[in-house]
C-alpha positions as CSV (number, residue, x, y, z in Angstrom):
1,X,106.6,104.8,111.0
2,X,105.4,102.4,113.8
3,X,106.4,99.0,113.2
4,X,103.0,96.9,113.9
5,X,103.0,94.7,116.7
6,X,103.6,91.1,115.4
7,X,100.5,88.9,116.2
8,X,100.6,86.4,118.9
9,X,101.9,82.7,117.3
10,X,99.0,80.5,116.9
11,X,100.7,77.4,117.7
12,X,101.8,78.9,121.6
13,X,97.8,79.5,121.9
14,X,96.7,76.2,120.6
15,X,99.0,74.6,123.5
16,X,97.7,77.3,126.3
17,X,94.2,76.3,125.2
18,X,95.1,72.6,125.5
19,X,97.4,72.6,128.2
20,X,94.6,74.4,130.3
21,X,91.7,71.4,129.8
22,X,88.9,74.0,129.4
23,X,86.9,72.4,127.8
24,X,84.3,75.4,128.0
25,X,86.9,77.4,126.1
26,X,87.2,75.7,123.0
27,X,83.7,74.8,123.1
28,X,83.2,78.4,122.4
29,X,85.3,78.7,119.7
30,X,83.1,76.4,117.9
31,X,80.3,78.0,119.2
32,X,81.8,81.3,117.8
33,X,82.5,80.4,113.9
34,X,84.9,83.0,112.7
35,X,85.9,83.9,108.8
36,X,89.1,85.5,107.4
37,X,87.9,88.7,107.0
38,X,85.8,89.8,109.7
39,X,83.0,92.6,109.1
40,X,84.4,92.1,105.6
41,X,88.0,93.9,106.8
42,X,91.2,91.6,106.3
43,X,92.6,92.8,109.8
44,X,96.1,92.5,111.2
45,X,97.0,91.9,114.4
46,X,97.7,95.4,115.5
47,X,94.4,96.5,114.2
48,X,92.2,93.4,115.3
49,X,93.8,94.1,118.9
50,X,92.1,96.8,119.2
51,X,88.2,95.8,118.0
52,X,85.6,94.4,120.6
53,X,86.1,90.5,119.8
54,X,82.8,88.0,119.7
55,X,80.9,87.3,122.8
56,X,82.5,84.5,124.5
57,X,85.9,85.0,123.1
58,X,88.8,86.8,124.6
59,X,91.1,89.0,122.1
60,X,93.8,86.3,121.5
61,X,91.2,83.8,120.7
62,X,89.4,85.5,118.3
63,X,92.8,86.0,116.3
64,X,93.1,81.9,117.1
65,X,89.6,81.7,115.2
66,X,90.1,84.3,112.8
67,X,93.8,82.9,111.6
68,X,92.7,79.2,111.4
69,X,90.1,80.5,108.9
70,X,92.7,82.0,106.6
71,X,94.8,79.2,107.0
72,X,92.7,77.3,105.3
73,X,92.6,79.2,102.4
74,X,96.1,80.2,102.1
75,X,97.6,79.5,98.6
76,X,101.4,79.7,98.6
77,X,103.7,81.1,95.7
78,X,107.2,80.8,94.5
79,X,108.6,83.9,95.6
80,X,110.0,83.1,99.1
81,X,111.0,85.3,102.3
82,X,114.6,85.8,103.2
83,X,113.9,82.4,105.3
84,X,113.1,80.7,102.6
85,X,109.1,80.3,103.5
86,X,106.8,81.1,100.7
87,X,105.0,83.8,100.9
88,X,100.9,82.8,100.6
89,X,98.2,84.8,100.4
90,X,94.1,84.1,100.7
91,X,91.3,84.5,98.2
92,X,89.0,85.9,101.2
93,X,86.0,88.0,100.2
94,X,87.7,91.0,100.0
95,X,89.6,90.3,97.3
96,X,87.3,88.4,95.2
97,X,85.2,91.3,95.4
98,X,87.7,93.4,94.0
99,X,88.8,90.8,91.9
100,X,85.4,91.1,90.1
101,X,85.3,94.7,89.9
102,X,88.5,94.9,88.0
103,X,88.2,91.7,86.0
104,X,84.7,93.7,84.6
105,X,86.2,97.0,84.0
106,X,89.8,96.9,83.2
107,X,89.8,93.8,80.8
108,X,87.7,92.4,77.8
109,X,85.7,94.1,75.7
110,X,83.5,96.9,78.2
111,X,81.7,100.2,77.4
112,X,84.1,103.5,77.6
113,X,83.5,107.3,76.9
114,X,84.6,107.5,73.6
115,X,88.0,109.5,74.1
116,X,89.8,106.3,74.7
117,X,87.5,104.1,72.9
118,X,88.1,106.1,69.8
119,X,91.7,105.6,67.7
120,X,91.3,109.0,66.7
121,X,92.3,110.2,70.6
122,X,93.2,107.0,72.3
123,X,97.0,108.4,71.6
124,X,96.4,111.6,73.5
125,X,95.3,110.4,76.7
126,X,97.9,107.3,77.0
127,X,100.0,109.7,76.7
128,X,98.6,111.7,79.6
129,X,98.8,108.4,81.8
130,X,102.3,108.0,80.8
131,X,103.3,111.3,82.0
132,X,101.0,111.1,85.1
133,X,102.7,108.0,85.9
134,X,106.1,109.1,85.7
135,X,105.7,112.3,87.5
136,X,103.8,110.6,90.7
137,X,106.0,107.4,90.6
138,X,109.1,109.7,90.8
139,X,107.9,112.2,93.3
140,X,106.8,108.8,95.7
141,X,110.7,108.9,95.7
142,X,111.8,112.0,96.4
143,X,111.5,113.8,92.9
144,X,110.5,117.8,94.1
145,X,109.4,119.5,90.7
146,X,105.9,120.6,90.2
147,X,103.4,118.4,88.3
148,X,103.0,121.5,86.3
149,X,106.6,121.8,85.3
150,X,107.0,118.4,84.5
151,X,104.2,118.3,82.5
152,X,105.7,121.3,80.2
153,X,108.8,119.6,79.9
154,X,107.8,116.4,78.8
155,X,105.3,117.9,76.7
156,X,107.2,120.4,75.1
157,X,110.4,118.0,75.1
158,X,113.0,119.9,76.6
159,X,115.9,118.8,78.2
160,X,115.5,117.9,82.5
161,X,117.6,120.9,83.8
162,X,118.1,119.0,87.3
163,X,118.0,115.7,89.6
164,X,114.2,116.0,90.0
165,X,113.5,116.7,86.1
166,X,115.7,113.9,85.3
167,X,113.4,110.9,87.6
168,X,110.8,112.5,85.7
169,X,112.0,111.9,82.1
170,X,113.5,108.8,82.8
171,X,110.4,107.4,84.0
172,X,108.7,108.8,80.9
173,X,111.0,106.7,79.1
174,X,110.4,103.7,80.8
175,X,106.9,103.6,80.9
176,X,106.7,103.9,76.9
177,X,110.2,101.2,77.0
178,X,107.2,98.7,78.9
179,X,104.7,99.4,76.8
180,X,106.3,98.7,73.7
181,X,107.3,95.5,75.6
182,X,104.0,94.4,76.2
183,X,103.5,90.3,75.9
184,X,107.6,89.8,75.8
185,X,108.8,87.3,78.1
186,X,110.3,89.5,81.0
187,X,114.5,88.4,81.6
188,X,116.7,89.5,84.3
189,X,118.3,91.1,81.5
190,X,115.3,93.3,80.8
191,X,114.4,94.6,84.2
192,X,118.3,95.4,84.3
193,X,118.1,97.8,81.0
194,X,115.0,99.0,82.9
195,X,116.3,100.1,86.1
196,X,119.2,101.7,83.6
197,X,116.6,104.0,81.8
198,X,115.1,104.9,84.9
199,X,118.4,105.7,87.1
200,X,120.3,107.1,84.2
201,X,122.3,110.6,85.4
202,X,120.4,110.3,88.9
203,X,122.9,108.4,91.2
204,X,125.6,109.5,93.3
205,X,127.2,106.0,91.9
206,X,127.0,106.6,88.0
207,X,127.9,102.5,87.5
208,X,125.3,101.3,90.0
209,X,122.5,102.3,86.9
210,X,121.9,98.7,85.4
211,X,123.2,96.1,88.1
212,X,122.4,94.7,91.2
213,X,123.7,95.9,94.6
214,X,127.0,94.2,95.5
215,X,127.5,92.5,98.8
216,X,129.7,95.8,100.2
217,X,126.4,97.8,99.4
218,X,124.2,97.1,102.3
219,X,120.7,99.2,101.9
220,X,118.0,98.9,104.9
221,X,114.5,100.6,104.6
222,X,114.3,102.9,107.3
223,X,112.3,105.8,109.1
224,X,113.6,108.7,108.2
225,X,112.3,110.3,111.3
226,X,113.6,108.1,113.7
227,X,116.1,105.7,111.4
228,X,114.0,102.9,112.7
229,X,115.4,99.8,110.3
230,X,112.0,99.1,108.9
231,X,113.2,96.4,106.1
232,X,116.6,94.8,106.0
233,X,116.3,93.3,102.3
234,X,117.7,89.7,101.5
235,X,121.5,89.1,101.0
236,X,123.0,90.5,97.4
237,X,124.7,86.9,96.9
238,X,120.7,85.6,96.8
239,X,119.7,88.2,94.3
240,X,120.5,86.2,90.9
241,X,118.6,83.3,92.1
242,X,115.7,85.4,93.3
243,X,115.7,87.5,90.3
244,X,115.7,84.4,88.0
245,X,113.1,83.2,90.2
246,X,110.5,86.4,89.7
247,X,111.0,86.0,86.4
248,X,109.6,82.9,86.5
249,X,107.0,84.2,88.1
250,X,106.4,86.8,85.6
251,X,106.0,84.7,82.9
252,X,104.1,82.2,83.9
253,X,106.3,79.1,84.2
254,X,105.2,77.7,87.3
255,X,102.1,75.4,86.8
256,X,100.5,75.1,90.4
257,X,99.0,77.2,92.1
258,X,96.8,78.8,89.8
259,X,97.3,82.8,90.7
260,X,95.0,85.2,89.6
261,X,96.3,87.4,86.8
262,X,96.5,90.5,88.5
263,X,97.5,89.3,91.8
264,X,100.2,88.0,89.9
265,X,101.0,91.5,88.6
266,X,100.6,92.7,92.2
267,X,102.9,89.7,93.7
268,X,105.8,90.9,90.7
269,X,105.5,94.2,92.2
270,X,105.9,93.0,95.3
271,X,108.9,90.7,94.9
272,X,110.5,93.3,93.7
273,X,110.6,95.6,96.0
274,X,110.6,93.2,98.7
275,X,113.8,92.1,97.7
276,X,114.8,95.6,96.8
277,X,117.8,94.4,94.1
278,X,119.5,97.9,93.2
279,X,120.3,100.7,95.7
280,X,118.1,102.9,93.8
281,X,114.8,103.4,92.2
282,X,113.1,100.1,93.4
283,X,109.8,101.4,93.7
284,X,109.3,102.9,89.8
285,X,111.5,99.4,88.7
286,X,108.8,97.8,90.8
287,X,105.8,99.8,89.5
288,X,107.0,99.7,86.3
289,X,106.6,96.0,86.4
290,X,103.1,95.9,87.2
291,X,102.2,97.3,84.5
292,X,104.5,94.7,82.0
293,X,101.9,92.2,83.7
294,X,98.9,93.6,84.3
295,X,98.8,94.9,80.5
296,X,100.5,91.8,79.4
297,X,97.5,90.0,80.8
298,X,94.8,91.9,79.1
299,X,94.0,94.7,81.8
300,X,94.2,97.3,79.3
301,X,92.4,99.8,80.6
302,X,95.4,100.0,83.4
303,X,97.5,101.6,80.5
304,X,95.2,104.5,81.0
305,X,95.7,104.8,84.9
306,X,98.1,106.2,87.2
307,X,98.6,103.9,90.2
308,X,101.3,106.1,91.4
309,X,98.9,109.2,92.0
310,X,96.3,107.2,94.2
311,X,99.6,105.7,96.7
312,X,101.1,109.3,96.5
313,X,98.0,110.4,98.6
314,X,98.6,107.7,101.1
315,X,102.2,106.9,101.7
316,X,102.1,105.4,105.1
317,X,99.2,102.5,103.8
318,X,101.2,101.5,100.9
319,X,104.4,100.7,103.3
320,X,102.3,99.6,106.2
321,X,101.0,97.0,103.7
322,X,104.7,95.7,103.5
323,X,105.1,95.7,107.2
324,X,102.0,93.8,108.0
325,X,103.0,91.3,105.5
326,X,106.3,91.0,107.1
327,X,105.3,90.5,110.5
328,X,102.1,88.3,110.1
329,X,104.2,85.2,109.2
330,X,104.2,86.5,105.0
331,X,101.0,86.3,104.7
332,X,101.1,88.8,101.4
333,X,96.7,89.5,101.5
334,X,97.7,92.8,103.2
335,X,99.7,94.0,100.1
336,X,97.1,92.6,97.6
337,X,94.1,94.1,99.3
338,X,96.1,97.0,99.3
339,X,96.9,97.3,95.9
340,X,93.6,96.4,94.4
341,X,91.6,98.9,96.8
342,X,94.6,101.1,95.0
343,X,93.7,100.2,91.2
344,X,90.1,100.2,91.6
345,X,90.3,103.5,93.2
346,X,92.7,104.9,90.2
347,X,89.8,103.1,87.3
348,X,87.6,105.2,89.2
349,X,89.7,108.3,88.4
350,X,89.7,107.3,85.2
351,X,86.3,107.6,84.6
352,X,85.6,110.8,86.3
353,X,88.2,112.2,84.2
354,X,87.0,110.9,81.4
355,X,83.5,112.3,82.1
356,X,84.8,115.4,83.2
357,X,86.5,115.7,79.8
358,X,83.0,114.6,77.8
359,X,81.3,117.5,79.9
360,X,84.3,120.2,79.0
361,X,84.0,118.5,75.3
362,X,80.4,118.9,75.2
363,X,80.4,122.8,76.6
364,X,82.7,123.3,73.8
365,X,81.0,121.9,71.0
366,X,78.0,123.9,72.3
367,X,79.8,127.2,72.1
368,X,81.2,126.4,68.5
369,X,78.4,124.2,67.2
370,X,76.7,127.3,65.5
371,X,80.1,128.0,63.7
372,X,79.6,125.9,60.5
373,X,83.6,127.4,59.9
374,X,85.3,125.7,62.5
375,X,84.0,122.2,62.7
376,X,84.7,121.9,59.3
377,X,88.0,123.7,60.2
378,X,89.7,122.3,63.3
379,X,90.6,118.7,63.8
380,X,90.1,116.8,67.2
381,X,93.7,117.6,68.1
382,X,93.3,121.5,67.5
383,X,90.2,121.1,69.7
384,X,91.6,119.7,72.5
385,X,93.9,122.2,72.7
386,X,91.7,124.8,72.4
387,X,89.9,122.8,75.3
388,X,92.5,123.3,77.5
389,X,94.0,126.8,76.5
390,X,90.3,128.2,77.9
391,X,91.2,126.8,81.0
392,X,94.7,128.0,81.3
393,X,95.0,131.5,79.9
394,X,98.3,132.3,79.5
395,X,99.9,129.1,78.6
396,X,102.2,128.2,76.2
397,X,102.7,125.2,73.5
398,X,105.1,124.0,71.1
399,X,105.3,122.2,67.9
400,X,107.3,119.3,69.8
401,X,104.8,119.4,72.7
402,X,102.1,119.1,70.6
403,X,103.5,116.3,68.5
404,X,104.2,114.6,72.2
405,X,101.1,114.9,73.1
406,X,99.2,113.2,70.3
407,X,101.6,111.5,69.0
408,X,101.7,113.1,65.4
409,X,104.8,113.4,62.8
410,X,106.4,117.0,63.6
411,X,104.7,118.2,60.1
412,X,101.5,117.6,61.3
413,X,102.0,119.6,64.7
414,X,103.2,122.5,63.2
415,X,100.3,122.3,60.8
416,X,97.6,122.0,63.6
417,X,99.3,125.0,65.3
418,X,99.9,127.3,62.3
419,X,96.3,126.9,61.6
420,X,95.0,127.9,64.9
421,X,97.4,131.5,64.5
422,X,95.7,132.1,61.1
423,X,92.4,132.3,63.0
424,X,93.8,134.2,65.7
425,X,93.3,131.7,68.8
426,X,96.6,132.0,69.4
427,X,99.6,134.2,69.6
428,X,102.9,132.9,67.3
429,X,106.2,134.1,68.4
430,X,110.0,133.0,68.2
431,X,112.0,132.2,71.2
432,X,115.0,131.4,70.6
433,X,115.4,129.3,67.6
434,X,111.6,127.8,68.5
435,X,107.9,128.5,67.6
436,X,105.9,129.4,70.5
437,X,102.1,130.0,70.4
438,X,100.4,131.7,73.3
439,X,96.9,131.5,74.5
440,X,95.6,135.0,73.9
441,X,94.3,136.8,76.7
442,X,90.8,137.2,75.0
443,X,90.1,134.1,73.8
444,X,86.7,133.5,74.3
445,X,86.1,136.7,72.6
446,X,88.2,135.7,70.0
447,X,86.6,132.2,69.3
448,X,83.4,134.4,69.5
449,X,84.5,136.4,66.8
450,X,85.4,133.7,64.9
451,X,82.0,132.1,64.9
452,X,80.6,135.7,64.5
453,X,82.6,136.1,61.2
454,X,81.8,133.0,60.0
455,X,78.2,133.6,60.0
456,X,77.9,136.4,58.4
């Protein structure tokens, strides 16, 4: 990745303009009033370099103009650079615009399809966030498997059977470990038995699982391609203090400046991996975080989202985001904007899914709504799965993947499933020592004849 070119420093041009007495100069600066964001984009240097600047104004003074306006909004934090300069960022437009959006929908009391409005299936799809979240946030670091393998073996409970498979689970783990964690104060202790449950069995250093990097453990970010040093993280003897410090953070301890909830979840997220503490698995300790906060805070709706699959799709923003922070003297907006562009754009996955789901749900009910038999029959459970063994002929359930996946006692998935073989929706075999129901090849003609026998 191309490291971007760092932006020229604004107090070298304040003395060029000065030194040259043109008084026609900076008389068009004033002429030429200039905001943070211009055209509404929070540019960097190496993108603003390249954009036709105001009339009047030559390239470098239009970054002059442009950087004075977000200086004035700057609001610095706690967390610091390996300098020891806080990091600030600026409530420009762009970010109080998506501010608002996710303040509306992800928080409060708000109007929902009813799958996760209702308690009777709210359990189901958390747990299909959870496992979302875990698969993407592992593969963002290197994990291989299929979403489609992982999903079977975290549904179906089986034991990982390699490196991959075992991010996978871990991170499974983790993300129901944080939610059951919810509105705890967070401890370096905690994020320590964090990053253990989500390194466990998948370093080449077994003891590193649970502890920070040592001083003879050097780890640089680097292009891969080119092995281009792209971060060099602060010292390991400064990680206790910084550490102690997020925590801080996290919890709220620090009375001034006020920081927007979610930016705050953003800035943990951020600090994190910034200061990358372990030689492994920053990213999902990182992630993992953001959630603590953001659901800690009362964005609850972000339970229900995958923030890993949206930054999955684009790799190269996420950690050009860190680099334009880096070189634009730690001005963190480039990371927030970033991030929020990312949640809003995973809510609004959310609710397609969700109305994609209400169609499937309602073309369903349609088909069986003249079969008086089974509505009374089948529960909302043994409909979903019905739901999604019409669209995947040929696949395969358990009683433990089923109890997984809505979050039943084991008696009550092996009831749900038993029932649907009575009616012949779907096949019942032993492998192994384990039940195993098939989706029958016919069964739309089956559910047909079902309804069919029911009406007679």
């Amino acid at each position: 990745m191309k490291i971007p070119r760092s932006p020229p420093n604004i107090e070298s041009l304040l003395k060029s303009f000065v030194d040259a007495d043109d008084t026609a100069r900076l008389a068009a600066l004033f002429r030429n009033p200039v905001g943070p964001a211009p055209g509404g984009r929070y540019l960097h240097w190496d993108e603003l370099r390249h954009r036709q600047p105001p009339s009047e104004l030559s390239t470098e003074e239009w970054w002059f103009a442009v950087k004075m306006a977000r200086q004035q909004l700057y609001k610095p934090t706690p967390l610091t650079d390996k300098s020891g300069k806080p990091f600030v960022f600026a409530l420009a437009d762009p970010i109080l615009a998506l501010l608002h959006r996710i303040d509306r929908d992800a928080s409060g009391q708000i109007r929902l399809e009813a799958p996760i409005a209702s308690p009777a299936t709210r359990d189901t799809y958390l747990v299909r966030s959870l496992i979302e979240e875990a698969i993407n946030s592992s593969q963002l670091e290197g994990a291989s498997t299929t979403r489609q393998v992982a999903k079977e073996m975290l549904r179906q409970g089986r034991r990982p059977r390699d490196k991959s498979e075992r991010m996978i689970f871990n991170n499974f783990k983790a993300m129901r470990a944080i939610s059951e964690r919810i509105g705890q104060p967070l401890t370096p202790q905690t994020i320590l038995e964090l990053h253990s449950v989500l390194t466990r069995d998948t370093l080449d250093d077994p003891t590193a699982a649970g502890r920070l990097r040592r001083a003879d453990e050097p780890i640089d970010i680097v292009d891969h391609r080119d092995q281009r040093v792209l971060h060099a993280p602060p010292h390991a003897d400064e990680l206790p203090e910084r550490l102690e410090r997020l925590c801080r953070f996290a919890n709220n301890l620090e009375p001034e400046p006020f920081v927007p909830p979610i930016i705050r979840a953003i800035l943990l997220h951020f600090g994190l991996a910034y200061d990358h503490p372990f030689i492994d698995g920053n990213g999902r300790v990182a992630r993992a975080l953001f959630y603590w906060s953001a659901i800690s805070q009362g964005y609850w709706l972000l339970e229900f989202v995958s923030i890993s699959s949206i930054l999955k799709k684009a790799p190269a923003q996420y950690a050009r985001a860190y680099l334009f922070t880096e070189t634009d003297d730690s001005d963190v907006t480039y990371f927030l904007i970033q991030q929020l562009e990312t949640i809003v754009a995973a809510m609004d996955g959310l609710h397609a899914y969700l109305r994609r789901k209400a169609d499937e749900t309602q073309a369903t009910e349609s088909m069986l709504r003249t079969s008086a038999h089974l509505r009374d029959q089948l529960n909302h459970r043994q409909l979903a799965l019905i739901r999604h063994a019409v669209r995947h002929p040929g696949a395969r359930y358990t009683i433990e993947g089923h109890r997984q996946s809505h979050n039943v006692v084991y008696q009550t998935a092996r009831a749900d499933l038993l029932r649907l073989a009575e009616l012949g929706l779907l096949h019942q075999r032993k492998v192994a020592r384990a039940l195993v129901f098939e989706v029958p090849a016919n069964l739309d003609a089956r559910l047909s004849n079902v309804r069919g026998t029911a009406q007679k």
